[in-house]
C-alpha positions as a Markdown table, in Angstrom:
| # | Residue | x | y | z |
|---|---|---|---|---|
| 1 | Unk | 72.9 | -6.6 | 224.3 |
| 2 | Unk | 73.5 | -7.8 | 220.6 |
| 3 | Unk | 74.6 | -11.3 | 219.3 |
| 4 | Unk | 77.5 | -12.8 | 218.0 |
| 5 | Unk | 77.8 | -15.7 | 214.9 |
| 6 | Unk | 78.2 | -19.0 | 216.0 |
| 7 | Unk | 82.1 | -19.1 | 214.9 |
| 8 | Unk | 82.4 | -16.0 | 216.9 |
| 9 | Unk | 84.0 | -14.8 | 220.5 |
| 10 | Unk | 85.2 | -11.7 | 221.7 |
| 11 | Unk | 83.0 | -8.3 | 223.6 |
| 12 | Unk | 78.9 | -9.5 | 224.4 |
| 13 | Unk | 77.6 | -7.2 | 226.8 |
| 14 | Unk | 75.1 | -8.3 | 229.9 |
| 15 | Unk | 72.9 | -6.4 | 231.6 |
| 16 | Unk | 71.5 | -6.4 | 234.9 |
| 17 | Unk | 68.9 | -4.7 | 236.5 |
| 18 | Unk | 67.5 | -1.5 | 235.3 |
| 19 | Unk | 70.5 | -1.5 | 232.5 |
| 20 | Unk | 68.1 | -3.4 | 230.4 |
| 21 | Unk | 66.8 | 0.4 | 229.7 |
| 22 | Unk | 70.1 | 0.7 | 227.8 |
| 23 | Unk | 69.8 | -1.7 | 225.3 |
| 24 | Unk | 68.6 | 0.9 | 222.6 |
| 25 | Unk | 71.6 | 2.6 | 223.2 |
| 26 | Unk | 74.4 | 0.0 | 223.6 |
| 27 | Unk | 72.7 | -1.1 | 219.7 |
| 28 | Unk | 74.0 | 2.5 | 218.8 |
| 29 | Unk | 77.6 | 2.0 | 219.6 |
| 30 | Unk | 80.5 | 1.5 | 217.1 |
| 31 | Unk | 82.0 | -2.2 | 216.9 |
| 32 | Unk | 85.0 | -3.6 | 216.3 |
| 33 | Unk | 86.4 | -7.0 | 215.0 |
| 34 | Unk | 89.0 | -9.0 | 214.3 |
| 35 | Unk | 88.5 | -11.0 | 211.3 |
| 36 | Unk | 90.1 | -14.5 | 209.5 |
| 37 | Unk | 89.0 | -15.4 | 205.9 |
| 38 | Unk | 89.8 | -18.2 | 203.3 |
| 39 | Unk | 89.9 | -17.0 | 199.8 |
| 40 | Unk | 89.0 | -18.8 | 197.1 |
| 41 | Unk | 86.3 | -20.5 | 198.8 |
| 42 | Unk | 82.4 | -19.6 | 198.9 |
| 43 | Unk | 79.6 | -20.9 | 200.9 |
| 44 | Unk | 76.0 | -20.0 | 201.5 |
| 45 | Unk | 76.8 | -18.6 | 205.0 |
| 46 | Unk | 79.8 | -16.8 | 203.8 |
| 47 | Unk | 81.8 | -19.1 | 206.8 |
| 48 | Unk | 83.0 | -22.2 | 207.6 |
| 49 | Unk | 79.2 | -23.4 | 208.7 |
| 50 | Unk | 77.7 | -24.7 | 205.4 |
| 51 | Unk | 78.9 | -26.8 | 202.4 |
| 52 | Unk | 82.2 | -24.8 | 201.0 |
| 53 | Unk | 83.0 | -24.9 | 197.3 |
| 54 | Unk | 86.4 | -24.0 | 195.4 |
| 55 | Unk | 86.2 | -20.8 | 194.0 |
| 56 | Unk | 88.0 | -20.8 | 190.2 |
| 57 | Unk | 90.7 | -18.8 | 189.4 |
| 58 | Unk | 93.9 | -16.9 | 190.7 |
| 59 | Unk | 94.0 | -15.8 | 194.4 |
| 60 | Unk | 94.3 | -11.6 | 194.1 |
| 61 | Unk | 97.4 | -9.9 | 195.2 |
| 62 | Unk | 97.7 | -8.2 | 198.6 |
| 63 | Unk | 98.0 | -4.7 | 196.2 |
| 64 | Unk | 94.6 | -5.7 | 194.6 |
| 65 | Unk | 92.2 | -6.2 | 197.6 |
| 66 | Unk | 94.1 | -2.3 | 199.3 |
| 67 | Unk | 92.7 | -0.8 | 195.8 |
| 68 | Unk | 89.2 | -1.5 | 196.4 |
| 69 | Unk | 89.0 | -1.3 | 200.6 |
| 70 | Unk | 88.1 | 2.8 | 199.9 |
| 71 | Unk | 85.2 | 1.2 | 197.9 |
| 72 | Unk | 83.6 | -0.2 | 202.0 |
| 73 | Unk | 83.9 | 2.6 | 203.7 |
| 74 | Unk | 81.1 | 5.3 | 205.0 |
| 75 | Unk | 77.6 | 4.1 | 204.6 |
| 76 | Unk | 77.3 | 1.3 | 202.1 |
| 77 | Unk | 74.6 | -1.7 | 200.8 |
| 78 | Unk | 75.1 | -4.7 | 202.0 |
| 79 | Unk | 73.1 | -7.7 | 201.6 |
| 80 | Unk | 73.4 | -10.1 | 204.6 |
| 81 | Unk | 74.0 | -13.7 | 204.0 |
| 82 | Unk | 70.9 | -16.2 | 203.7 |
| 83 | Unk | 72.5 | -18.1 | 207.0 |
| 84 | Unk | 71.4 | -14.9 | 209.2 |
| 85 | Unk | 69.5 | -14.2 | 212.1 |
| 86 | Unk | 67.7 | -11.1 | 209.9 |
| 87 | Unk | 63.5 | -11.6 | 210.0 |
| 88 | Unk | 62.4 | -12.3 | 206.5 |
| 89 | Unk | 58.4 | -12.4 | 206.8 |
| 90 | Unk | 58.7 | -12.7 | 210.8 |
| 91 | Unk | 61.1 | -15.6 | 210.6 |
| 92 | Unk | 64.7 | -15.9 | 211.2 |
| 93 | Unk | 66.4 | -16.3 | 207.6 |
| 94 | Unk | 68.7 | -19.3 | 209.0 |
| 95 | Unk | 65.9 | -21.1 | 209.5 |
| 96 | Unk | 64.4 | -20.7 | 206.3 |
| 97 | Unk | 67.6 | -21.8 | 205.0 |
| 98 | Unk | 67.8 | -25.0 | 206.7 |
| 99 | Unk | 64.6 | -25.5 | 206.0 |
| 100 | Unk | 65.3 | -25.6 | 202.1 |
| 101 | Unk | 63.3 | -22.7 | 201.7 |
| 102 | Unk | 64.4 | -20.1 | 198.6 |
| 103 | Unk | 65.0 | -16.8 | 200.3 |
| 104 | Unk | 65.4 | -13.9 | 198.8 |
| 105 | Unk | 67.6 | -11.8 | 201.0 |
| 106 | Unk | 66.8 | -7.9 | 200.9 |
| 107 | Unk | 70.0 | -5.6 | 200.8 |
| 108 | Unk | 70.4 | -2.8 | 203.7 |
| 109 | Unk | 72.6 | 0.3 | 204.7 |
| 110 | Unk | 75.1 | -0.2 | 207.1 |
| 111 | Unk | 78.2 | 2.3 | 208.6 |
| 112 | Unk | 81.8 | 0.9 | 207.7 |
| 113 | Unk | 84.0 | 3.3 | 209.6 |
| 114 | Unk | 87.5 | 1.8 | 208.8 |
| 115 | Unk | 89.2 | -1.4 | 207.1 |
| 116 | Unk | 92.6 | -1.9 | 208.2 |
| 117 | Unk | 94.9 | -5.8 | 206.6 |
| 118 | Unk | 96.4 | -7.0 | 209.4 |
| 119 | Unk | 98.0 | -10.0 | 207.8 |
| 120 | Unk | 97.8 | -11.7 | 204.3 |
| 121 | Unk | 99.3 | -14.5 | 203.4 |
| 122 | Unk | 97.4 | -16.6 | 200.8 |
| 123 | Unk | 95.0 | -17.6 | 201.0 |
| 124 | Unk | 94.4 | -16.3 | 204.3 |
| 125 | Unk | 93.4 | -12.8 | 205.0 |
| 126 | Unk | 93.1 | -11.4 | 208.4 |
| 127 | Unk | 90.8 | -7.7 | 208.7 |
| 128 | Unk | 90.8 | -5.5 | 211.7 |
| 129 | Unk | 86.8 | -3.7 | 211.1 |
| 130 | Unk | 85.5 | -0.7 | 213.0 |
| 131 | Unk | 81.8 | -0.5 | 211.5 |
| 132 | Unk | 78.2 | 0.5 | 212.9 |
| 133 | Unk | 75.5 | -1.9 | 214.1 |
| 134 | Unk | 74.0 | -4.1 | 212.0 |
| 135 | Unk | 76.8 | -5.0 | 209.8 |
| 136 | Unk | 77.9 | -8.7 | 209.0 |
| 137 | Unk | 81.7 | -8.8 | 209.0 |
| 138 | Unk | 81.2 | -12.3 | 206.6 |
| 139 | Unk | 79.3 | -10.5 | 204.1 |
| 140 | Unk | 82.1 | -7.9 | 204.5 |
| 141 | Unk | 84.7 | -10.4 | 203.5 |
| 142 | Unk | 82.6 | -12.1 | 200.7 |
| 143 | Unk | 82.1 | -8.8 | 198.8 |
| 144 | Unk | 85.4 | -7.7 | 199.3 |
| 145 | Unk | 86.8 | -10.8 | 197.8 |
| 146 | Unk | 84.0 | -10.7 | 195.1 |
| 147 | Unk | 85.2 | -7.5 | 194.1 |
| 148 | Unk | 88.8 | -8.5 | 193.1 |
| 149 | Unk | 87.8 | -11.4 | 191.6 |
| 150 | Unk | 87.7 | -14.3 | 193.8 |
| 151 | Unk | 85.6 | -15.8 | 197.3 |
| 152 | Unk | 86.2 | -15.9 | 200.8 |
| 153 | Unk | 84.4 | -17.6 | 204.0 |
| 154 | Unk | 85.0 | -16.4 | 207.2 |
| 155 | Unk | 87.0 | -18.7 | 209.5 |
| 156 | Unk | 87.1 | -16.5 | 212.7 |
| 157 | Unk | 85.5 | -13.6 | 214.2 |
| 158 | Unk | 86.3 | -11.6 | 217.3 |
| 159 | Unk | 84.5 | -8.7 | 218.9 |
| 160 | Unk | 87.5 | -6.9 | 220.3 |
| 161 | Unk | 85.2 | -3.5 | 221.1 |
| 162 | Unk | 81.9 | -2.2 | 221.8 |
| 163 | Unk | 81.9 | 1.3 | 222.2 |
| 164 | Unk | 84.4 | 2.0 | 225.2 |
| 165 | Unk | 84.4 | -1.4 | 226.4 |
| 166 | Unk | 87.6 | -3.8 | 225.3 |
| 167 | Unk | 87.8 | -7.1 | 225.5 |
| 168 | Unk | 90.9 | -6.8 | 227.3 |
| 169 | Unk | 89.1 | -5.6 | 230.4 |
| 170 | Unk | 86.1 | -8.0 | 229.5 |
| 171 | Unk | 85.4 | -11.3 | 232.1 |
| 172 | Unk | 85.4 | -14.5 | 230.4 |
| 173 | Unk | 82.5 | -16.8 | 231.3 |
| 174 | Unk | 84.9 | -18.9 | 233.7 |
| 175 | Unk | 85.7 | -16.3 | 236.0 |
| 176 | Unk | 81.8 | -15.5 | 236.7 |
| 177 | Unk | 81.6 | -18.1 | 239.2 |
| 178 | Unk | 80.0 | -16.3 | 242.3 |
| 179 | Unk | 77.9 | -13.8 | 243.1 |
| 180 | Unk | 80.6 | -11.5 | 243.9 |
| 181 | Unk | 82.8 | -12.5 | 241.0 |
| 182 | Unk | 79.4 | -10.7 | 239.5 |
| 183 | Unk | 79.8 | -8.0 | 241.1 |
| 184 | Unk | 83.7 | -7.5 | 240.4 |
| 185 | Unk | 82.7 | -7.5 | 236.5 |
| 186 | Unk | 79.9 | -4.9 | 236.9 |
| 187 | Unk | 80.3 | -1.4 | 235.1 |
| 188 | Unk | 78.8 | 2.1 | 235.7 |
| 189 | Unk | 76.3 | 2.9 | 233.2 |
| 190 | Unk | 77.2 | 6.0 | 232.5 |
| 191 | Unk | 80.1 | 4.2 | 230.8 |
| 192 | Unk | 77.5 | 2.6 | 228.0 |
| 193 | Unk | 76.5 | 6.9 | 227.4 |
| 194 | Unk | 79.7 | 8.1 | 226.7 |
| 195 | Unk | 77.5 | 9.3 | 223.7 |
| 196 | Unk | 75.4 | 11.2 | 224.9 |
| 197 | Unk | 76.2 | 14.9 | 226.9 |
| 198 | Unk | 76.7 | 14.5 | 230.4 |
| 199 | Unk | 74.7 | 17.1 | 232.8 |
| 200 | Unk | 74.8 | 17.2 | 236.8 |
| 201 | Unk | 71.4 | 18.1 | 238.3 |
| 202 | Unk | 70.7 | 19.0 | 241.5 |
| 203 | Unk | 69.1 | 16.3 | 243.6 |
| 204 | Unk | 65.9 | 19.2 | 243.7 |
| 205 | Unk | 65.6 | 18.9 | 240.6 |
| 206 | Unk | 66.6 | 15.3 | 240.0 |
| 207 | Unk | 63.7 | 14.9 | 242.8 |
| 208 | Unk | 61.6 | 16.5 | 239.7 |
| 209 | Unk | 62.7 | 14.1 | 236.9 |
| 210 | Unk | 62.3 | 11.1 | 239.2 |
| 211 | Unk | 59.0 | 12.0 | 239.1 |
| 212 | Unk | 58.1 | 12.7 | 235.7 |
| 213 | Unk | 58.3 | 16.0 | 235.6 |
| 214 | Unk | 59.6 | 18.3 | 232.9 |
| 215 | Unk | 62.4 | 20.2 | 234.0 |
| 216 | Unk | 64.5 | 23.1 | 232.5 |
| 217 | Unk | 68.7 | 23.0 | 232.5 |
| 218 | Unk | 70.5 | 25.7 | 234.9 |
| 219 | Unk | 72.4 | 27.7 | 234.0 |
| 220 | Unk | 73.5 | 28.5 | 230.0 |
| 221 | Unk | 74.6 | 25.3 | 229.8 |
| 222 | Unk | 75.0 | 24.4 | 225.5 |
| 223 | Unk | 73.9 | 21.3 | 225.1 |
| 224 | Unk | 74.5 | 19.3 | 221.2 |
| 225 | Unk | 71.7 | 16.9 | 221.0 |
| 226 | Unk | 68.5 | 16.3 | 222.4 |
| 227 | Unk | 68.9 | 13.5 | 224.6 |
| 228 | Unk | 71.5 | 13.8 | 227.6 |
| 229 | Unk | 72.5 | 11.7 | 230.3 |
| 230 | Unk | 71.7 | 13.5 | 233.9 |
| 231 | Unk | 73.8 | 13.0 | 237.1 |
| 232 | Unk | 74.1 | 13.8 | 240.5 |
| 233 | Unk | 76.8 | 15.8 | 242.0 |
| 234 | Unk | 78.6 | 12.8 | 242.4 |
| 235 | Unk | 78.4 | 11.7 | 239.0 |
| 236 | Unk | 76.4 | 8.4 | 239.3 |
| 237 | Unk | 74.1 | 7.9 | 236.3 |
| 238 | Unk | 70.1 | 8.9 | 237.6 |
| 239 | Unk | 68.2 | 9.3 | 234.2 |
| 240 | Unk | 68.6 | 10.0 | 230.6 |
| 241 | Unk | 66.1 | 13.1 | 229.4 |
| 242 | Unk | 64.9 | 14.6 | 226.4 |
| 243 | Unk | 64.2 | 17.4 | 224.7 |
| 244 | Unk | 61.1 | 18.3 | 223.5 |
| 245 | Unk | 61.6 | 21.9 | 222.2 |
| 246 | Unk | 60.6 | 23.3 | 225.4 |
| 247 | Unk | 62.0 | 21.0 | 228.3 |
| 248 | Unk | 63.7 | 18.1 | 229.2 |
| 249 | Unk | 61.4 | 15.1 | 230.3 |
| 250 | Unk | 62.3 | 11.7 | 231.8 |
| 251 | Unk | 63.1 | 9.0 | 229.3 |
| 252 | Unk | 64.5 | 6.4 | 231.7 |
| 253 | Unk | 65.2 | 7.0 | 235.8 |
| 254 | Unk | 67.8 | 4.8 | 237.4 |
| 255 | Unk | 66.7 | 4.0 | 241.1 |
| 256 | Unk | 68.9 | 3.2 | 244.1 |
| 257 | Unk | 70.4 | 0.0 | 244.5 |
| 258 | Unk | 68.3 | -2.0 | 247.4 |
């Protein structure tokens, strides 16, 4: 689910099975990253990818880039670099870009929750980024440096976190070398849902849902939302539902394993 930049490492999550339903929702989550730019240097891609040029000028002062961090946070515009993987006219803009084409790049909304300087030494700035989907931590970087002045290019890029899931408890590609090494790295769904209200259903009526029925909540339960994620008494994930003013009807059903 998702991609990461070329220069990038860190959180990518895999999934199996009927967890492809989740996609949509694993899009939704938060991310966060760990970021290393070069100031005074600018580059089509806004990283180390393409032809770099010296920016003119002073570097800014560590005091000058924390007076305009407030300026990137909440929902902001943001206009992606042309070395992107965004569709311009059903094509990938990177490949317009290689292909000498001029591309105009359109500008977007995206969430910046928080902007934390972890480290800045001239002329290299390290970010720690907690931001919604679609953002591009290099553009981030770029327009922050832009607005005090100067340039930067992105030299490093780690996902740390996707929603609940760190890269400390991640599996690097060289430990999935068997089947059951597979299995060792699998995770619950319900741990991709965390967002959405958890309700345990009856297997009656979770008889209902797997069969596409509309079904009504027991109880008085208060429910904040209109999509919820419904368990079994044990707790295993069996289907998300929604609400459609009356009832809750199947979205997605999670079989048993074979």
């Amino acid at each position: 689910a998702g991609t990461l930049d070329p220069i990038a490492s860190g959180v990518l999550l895999l999934l199996i099975g009927p967890a492809v339903r989740l996609t949509e929702d694993l899009h939704r989550l938060d991310k966060e990253y760990e970021a290393d730019f070069q100031l005074g240097i600018s580059s089509a891609s806004a990283d180390t990818e393409t032809e770099m040029f010296q920016h003119p000028g002073d570097l800014p002062t560590l005091h000058s880039i924390q007076s305009v961090l407030e300026r990137f946070i909440g929902t902001i515009s943001q206009t992606p670099p042309i070395y992107s993987a965004v569709q311009i006219q059903g094509q990938r803009a990177y490949r317009l870009a290689r292909a000498g084409k001029n591309v105009e790049m359109p500008s977007r909304s995206v969430r910046i929750d928080r902007i934390e300087i972890l480290r800045y030494q001239p002329p290299h700035l390290t970010l720690k980024v907690t931001c919604g989907t679609g953002t591009y931590i290099r553009a981030l970087g770029r327009d922050i440096a832009q607005c005090v002045g100067s340039d930067a290019v992105m030299t490093k890029l780690t996902r740390t976190r996707v929603g609940p899931f760190r890269q400390s408890a991640s599996y690097s590609l060289d430990r999935l070398q068997s089947p059951q090494d597979i299995r060792d790295g699998l995770t619950d769904p319900p741990a991709a849902l965390q967002h959405l209200p958890p309700v345990n259903l009856s297997d009656d009526v979770l008889e209902r849902v797997k069969n596409g029925q509309k079904v009504t909540l027991p109880g008085n339960q208060a429910i904040h939302g209109d999509r919820i994620a419904a368990l079994n008494q044990s707790g295993q994930l069996k289907a998300v539902l929604v609400f459609d003013g009356q009832r809750w009807q199947t979205e997605m059903y999670f079989p048993e394993a074979p």
